[in-house]
C-alpha positions as CSV (number, residue, x, y, z in Angstrom):
1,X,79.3,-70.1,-22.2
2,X,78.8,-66.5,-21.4
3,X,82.5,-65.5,-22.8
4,X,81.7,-67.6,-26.3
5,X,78.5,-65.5,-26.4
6,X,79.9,-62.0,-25.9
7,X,83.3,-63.1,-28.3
8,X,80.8,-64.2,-31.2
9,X,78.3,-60.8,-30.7
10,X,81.9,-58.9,-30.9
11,X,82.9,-60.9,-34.0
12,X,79.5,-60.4,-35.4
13,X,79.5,-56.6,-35.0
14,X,82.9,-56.7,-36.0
15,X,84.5,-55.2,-33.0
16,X,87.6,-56.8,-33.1
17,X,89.0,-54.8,-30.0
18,X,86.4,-56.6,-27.9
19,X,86.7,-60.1,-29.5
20,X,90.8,-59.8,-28.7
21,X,90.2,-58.7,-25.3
22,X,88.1,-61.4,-25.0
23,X,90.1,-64.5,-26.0
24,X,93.1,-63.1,-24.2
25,X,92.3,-63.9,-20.8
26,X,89.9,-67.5,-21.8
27,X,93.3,-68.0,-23.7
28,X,95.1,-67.6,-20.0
29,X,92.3,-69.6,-18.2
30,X,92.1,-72.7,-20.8
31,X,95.9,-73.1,-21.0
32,X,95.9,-72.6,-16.9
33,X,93.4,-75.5,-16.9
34,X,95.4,-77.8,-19.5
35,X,92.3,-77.1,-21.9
36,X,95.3,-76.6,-24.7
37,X,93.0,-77.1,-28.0
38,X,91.2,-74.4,-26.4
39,X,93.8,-72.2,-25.5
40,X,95.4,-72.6,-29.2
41,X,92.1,-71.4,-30.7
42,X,91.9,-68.4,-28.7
43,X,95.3,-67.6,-29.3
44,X,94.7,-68.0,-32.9
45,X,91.7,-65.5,-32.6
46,X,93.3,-62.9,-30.1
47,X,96.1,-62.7,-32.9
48,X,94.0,-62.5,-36.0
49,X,92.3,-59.3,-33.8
50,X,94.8,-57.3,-32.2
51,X,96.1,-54.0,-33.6
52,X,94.8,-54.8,-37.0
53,X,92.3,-52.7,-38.7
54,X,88.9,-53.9,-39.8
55,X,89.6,-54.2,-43.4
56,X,92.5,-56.9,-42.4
57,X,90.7,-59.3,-40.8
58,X,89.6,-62.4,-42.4
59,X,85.8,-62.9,-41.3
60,X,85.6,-66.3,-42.6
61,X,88.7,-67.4,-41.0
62,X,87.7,-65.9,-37.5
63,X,83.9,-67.5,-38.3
64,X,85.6,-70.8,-38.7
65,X,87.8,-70.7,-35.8
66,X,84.7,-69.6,-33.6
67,X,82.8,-72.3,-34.5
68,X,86.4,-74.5,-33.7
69,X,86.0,-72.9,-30.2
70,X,82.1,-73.4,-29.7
71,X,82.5,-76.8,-31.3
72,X,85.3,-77.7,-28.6
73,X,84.1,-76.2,-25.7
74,X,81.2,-77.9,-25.2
């Protein structure tokens, strides 16, 4: 709960550095765990962040696929 709260304040403020960091290692944990759906959003939303500058990023994508990830996780 704690890591879906910090990744959607990053995503809010639109540090995208953070929110990457972020789903990389839930990514790790959730596939580790066989939480796969999971694991497949964060890698979806690690790679939509990474080493891409803020004008790339699709905000309503990334919106949609963090409500996915709060939607799933629960």
């Amino acid at each position: 709960a704690q890591m879906l709260q910090e990744m959607a304040f990053a995503i809010t403020n639109r540090d995208f550095e953070r929110t990457a960091k972020l789903a990389h290692p839930f990514k790790s944990s959730s596939a580790q765990l066989g939480a796969v759906a999971v694991a497949k959003i964060c890698r979806r939303i690690e790679m939509k962040t990474r080493d891409v500058s803020v004008d790339e990023v699709d905000d309503a994508a990334l919106a949609d696929l963090l409500v996915d990830l709060q939607t799933i996780s629960e």
